[in-house]
C-alpha positions, 0 to 999 in steps of 0.5 A: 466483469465488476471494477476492482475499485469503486468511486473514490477507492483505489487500489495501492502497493506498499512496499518495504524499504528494506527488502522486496515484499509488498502489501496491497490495500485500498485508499479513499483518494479524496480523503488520502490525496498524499502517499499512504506511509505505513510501519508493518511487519515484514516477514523477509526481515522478520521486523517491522519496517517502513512500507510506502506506497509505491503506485497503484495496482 
């Protein structure tokens, strides 16, 4: 089975200050060494809001 990530890529959780949804996506830790911060739209709130990385997935 192929790996999920590839070299320097990893992949993360961001998830909403407000509420319980999260966003998954990738980072280059070489390029990103600090956590991802983010304003997305969060469909629970129906506003956007701060999203965080949370950890890696």
């Amino acid at each position: 089975m192929a790996s999920k990530t590839k070299g320097n890529l990893q992949r993360v959780r961001l998830k909403s200050t407000e509420s319980p949804h999260c966003y998954y996506t990738v980072k280059n830790k070489r390029n990103l060494p600090n956590k991802l911060e983010f304003k997305k739209y969060d469909p629970v709130v129906r506003r956007h809001v701060l999203y965080r990385e949370s950890g890696k997935v």
